[in-house]
NUDOFI-443049 format. One record per residue (C-alpha): residue number from 1; residue in three letters; x, y, z. Coordinates in steps of 0.001 Angstrom, whole numbers. Layout:
<atoms>
+-----+------+---------+---------+---------+
: pos : code :    east :   north :      up :
+-----+------+---------+---------+---------+
: NUM :  ALA :       X :       Y :       Z :
...
+-----+------+---------+---------+---------+
</atoms>
This chain:
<atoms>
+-----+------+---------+---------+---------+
: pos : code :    east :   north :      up :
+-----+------+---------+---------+---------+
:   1 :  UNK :  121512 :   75383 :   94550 :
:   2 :  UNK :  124628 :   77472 :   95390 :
:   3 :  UNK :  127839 :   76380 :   94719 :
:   4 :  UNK :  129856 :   76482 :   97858 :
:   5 :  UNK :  134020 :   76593 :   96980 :
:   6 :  UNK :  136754 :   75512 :   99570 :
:   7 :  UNK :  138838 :   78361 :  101933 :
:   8 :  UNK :  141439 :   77506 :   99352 :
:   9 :  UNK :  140245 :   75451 :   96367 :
:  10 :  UNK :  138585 :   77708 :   94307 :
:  11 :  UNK :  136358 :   76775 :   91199 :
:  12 :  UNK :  138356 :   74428 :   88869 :
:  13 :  UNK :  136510 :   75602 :   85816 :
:  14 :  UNK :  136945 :   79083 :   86614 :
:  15 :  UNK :  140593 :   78296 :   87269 :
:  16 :  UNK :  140900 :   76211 :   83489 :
:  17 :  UNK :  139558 :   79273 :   81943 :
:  18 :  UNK :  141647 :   81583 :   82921 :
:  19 :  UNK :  144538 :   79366 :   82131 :
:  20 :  UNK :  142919 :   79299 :   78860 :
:  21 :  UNK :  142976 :   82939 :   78449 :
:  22 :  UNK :  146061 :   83088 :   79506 :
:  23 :  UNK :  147810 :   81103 :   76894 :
:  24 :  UNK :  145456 :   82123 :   74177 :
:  25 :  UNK :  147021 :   85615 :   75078 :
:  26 :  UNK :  150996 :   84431 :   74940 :
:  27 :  UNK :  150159 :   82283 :   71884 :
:  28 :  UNK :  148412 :   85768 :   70125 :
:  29 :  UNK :  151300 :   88026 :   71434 :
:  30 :  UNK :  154063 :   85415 :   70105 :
:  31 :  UNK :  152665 :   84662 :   66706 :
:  32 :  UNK :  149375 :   86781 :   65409 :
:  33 :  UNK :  151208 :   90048 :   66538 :
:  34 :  UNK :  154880 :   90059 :   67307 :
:  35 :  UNK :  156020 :   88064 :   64054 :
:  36 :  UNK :  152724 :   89783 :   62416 :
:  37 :  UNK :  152919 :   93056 :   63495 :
:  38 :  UNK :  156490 :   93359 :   62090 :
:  39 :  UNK :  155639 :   91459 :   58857 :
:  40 :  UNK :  152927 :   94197 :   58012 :
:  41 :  UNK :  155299 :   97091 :   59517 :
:  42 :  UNK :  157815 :   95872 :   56335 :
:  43 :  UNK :  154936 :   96114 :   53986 :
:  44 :  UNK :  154673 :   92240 :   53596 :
:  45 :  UNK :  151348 :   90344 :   53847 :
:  46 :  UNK :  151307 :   87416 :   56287 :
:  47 :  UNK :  150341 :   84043 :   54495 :
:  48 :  UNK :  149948 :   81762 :   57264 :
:  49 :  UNK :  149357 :   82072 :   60682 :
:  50 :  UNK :  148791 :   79205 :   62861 :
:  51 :  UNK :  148820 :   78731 :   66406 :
:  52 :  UNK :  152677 :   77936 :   66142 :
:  53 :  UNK :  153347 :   78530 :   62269 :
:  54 :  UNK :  153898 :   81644 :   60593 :
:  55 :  UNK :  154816 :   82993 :   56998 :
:  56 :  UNK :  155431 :   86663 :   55476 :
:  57 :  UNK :  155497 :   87041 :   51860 :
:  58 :  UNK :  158375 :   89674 :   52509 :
:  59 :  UNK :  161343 :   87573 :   54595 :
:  60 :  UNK :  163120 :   89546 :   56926 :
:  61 :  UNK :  164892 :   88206 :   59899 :
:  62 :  UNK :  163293 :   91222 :   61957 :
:  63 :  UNK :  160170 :   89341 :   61736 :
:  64 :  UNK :  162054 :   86369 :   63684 :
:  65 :  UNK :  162424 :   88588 :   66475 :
:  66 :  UNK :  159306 :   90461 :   66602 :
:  67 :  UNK :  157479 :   87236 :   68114 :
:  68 :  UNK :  159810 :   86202 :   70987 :
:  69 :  UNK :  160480 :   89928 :   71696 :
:  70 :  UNK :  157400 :   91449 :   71825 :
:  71 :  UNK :  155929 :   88364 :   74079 :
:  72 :  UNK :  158757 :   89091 :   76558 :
:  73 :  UNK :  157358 :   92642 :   76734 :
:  74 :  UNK :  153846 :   90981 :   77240 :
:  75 :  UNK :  155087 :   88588 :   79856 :
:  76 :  UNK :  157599 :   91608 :   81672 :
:  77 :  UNK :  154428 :   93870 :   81913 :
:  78 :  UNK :  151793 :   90256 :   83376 :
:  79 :  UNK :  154898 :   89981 :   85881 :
:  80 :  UNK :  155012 :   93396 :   87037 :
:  81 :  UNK :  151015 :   93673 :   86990 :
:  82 :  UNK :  150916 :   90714 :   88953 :
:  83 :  UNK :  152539 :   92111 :   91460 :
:  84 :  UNK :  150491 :   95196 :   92269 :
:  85 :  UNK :  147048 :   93451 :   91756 :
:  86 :  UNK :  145872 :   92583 :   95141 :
:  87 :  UNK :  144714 :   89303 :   96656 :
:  88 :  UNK :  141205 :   90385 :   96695 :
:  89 :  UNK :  141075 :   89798 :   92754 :
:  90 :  UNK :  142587 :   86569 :   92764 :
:  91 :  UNK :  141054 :   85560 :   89481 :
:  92 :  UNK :  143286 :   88941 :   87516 :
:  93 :  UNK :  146256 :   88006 :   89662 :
:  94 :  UNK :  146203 :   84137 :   88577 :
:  95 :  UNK :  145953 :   85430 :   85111 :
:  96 :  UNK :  148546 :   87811 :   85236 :
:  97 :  UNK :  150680 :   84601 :   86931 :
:  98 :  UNK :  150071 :   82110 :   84180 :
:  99 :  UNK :  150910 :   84996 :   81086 :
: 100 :  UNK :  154174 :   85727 :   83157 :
: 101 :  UNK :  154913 :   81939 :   83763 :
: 102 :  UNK :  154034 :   80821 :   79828 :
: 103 :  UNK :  156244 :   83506 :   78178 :
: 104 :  UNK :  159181 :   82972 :   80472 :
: 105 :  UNK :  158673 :   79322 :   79770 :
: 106 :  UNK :  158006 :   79513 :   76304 :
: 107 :  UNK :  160824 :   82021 :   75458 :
: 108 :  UNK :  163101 :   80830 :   77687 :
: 109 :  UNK :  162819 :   76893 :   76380 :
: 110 :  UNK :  162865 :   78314 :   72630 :
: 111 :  UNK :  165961 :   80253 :   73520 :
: 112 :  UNK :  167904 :   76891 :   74871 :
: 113 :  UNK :  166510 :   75196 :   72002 :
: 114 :  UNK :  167515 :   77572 :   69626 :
: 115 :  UNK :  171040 :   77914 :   70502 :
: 116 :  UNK :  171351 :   74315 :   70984 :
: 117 :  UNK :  170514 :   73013 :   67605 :
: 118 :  UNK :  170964 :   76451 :   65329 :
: 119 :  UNK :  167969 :   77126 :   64368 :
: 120 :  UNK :  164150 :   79034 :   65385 :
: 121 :  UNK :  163542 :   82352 :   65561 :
: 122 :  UNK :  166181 :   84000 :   67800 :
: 123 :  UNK :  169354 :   81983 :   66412 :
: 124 :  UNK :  168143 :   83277 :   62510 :
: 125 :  UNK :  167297 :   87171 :   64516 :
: 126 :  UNK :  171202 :   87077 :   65886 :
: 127 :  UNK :  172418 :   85832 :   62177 :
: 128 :  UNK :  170486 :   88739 :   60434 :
: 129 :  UNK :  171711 :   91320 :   63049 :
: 130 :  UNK :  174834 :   90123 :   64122 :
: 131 :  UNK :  176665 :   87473 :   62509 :
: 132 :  UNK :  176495 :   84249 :   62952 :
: 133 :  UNK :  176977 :   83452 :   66215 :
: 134 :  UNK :  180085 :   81513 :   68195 :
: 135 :  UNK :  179998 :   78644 :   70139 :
: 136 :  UNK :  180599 :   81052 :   72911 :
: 137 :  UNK :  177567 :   82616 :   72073 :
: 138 :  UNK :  175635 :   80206 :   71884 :
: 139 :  UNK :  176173 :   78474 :   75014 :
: 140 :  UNK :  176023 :   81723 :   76437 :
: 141 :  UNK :  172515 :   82200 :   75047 :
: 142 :  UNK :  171185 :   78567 :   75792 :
: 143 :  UNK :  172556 :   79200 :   79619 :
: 144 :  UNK :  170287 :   82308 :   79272 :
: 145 :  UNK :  167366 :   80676 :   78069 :
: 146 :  UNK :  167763 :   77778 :   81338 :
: 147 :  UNK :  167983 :   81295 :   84001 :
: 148 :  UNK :  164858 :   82458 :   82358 :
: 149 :  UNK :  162976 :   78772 :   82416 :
: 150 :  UNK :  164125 :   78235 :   85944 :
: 151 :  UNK :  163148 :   81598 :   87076 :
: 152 :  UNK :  159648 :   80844 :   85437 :
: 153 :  UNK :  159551 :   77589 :   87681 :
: 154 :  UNK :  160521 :   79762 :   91046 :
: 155 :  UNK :  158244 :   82546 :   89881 :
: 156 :  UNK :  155395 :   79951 :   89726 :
: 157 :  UNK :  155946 :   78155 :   92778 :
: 158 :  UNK :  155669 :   81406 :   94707 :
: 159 :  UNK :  153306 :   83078 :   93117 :
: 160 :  UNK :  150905 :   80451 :   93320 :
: 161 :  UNK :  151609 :   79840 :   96845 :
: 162 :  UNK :  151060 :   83255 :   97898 :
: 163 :  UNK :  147736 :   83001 :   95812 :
: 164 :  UNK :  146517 :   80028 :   97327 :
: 165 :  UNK :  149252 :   78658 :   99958 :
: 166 :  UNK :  151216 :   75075 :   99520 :
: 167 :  UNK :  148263 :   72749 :   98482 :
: 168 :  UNK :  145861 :   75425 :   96432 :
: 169 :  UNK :  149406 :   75925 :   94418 :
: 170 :  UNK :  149751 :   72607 :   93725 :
: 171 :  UNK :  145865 :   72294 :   92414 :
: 172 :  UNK :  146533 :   75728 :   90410 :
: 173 :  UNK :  149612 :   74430 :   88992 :
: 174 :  UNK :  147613 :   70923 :   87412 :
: 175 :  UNK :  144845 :   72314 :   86266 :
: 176 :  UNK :  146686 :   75276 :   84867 :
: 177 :  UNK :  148781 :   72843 :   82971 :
: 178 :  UNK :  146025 :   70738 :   81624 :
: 179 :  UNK :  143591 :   73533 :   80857 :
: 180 :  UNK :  146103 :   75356 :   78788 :
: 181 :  UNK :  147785 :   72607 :   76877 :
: 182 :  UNK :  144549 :   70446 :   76231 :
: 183 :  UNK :  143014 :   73724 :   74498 :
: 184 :  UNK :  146293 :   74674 :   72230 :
: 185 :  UNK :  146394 :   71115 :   71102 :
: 186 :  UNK :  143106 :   70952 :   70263 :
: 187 :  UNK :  142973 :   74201 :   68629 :
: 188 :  UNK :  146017 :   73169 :   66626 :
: 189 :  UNK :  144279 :   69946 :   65500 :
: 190 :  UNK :  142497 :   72412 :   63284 :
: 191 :  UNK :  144831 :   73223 :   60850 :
: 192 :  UNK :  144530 :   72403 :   57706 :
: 193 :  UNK :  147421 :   71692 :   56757 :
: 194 :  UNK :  147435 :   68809 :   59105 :
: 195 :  UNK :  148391 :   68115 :   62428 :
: 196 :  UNK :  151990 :   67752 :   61883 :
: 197 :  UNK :  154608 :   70342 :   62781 :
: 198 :  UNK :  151531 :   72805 :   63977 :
: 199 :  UNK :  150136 :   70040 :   66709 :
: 200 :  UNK :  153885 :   69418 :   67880 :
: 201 :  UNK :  154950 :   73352 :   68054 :
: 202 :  UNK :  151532 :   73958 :   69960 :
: 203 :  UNK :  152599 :   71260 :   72473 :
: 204 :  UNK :  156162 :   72457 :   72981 :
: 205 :  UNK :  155448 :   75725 :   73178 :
: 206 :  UNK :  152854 :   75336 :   75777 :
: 207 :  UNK :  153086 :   72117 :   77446 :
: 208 :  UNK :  156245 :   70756 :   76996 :
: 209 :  UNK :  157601 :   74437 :   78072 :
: 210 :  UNK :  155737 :   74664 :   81389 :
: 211 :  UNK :  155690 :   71146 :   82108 :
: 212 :  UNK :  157069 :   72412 :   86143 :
: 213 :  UNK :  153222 :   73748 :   86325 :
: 214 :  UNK :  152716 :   69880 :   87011 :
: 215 :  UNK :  154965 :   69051 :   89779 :
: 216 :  UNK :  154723 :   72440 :   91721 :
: 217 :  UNK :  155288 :   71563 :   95459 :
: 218 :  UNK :  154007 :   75378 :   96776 :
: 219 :  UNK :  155747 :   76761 :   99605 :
: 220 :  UNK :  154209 :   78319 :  103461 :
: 221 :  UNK :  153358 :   81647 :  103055 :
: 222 :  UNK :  153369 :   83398 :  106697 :
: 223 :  UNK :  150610 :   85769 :  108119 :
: 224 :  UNK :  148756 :   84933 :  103807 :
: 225 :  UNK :  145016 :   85538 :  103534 :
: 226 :  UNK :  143714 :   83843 :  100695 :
: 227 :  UNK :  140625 :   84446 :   98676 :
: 228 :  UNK :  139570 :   81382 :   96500 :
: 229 :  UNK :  138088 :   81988 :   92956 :
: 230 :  UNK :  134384 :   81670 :   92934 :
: 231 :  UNK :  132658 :   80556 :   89941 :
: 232 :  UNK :  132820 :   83260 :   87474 :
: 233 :  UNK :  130292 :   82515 :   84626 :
: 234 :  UNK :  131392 :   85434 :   82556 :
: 235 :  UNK :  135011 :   84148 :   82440 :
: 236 :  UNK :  134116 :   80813 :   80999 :
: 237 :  UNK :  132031 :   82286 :   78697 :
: 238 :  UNK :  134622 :   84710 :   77834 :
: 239 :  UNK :  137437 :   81401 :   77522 :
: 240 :  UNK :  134949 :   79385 :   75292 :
: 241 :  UNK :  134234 :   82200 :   73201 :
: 242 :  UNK :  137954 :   82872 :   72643 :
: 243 :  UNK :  138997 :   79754 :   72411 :
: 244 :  UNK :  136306 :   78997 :   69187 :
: 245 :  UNK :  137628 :   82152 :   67961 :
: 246 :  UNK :  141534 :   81119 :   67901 :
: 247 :  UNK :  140264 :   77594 :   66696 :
: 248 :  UNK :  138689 :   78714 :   63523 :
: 249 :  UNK :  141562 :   81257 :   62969 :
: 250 :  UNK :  144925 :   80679 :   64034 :
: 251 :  UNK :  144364 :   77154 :   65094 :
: 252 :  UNK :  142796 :   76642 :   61392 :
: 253 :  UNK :  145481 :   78308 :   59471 :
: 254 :  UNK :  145435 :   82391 :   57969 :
: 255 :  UNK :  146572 :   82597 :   54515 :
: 256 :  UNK :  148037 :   79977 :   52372 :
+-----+------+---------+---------+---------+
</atoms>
């Protein structure tokens, strides 16, 4: 029997696996190969990577900022993508949406966290390459880190109204959220090392971060044609076979 999809709707599976991907991808950038890239680049050997924990056997302060930095570059290239792929490929363009939206969510949450309570990756990166930094400087950097989170929730909003107007944003943003958090979390539940810190990093990093993907309220776009996102078998094959693959990896724990 043929599945028939709504002018707007679109297929909610399709639409959870590509949320999958897409945080798979910001969770990979962040952790597997911005702090591990840098950690092998020093000549260290990485002895755990998690889905939100990571050790080098060689510290260095570089490797702080190799995760957040190179998944800005990852989310700065989704966000420029995303606005060159047309509406005709809705499926790449929602993909290219959610990467943008996680990173700037992600890094812009870590970077008000960070300068908040002195500590994470980007407080330790200014330390090693600066000094410690001022009270001036850090409120300056936690202001930075709201711009960036609030400029994620704007970015979302119209993005995924122009994808799908007012209401198909709204059903993008919730099943964007849940797909996407329900799979780190579960991934994370993994580890072997226990659920602990690992479970609640997953969640803040991904759901706690992008919690506006809940409570989108989309916007009119005028003279919009919308294409809805058909089932696409491939791509939830592709998310499931991903997703096993980050489980029994990162979401089980590299190294020691």
């Amino acid at each position: 029997m043929k599945q028939t999809v709504g002018p707007r709707k679109g297929d909610a599976l399709t639409i959870a696996a590509i949320a999958v991907l897409a945080a798979l991808t910001v969770t990979v950038s962040h952790e597997a190969i911005g702090h591990g890239g840098v950690c092998l680049a020093i000549g260290g050997q990485v002895t755990l990577l998690t889905s939100s924990l990571f050790r080098c056997d060689t510290p260095s302060d570089l490797i702080d900022l190799g995760g957040p930095l190179f998944n800005l570059v990852v989310g700065l290239a989704a966000f420029l993508t995303s606005g060159i792929v047309g509406s005709r490929r809705p499926g790449l363009k929602l993909f290219l949406i959610l990467v943008a939206a996680f990173v700037a969510f992600w890094e812009g949450g870590y970077l008000m966290k960070a300068m908040l309570l002195a500590e994470g990756d980007l407080y330790f990166a200014w330390s090693y390459l600066v000094g410690p930094p001022s009270m001036l400087v850090r409120g300056v950097g936690a202001a930075a880190g709201l711009a960036l989170w609030l400029a994620a929730v704007v970015f979302a909003n119209r993005s995924l109204s122009s994808l799908a107007g007012a209401e198909g944003a709204r059903r993008l943003g919730r099943i964007a959220w849940l797909a996407a958090t329900a799979a780190t979390a579960a991934a994370a539940l993994f580890y072997r090392g226990g659920p602990g810190p690992n479970l609640r990093d997953a969640f803040l990093e991904i759901g706690a971060a992008s919690l506006p993907l809940l409570m989108i309220r989309g916007r009119a776009v005028d003279d919009a044609t919308y294409a809805p996102i058909g089932r696409r078998r491939g791509v939830v094959l592709l998310a499931a076979v991903v997703w096993v693959a980050f489980a029994l990896t990162q979401g089980r724990g590299l190294g020691g």
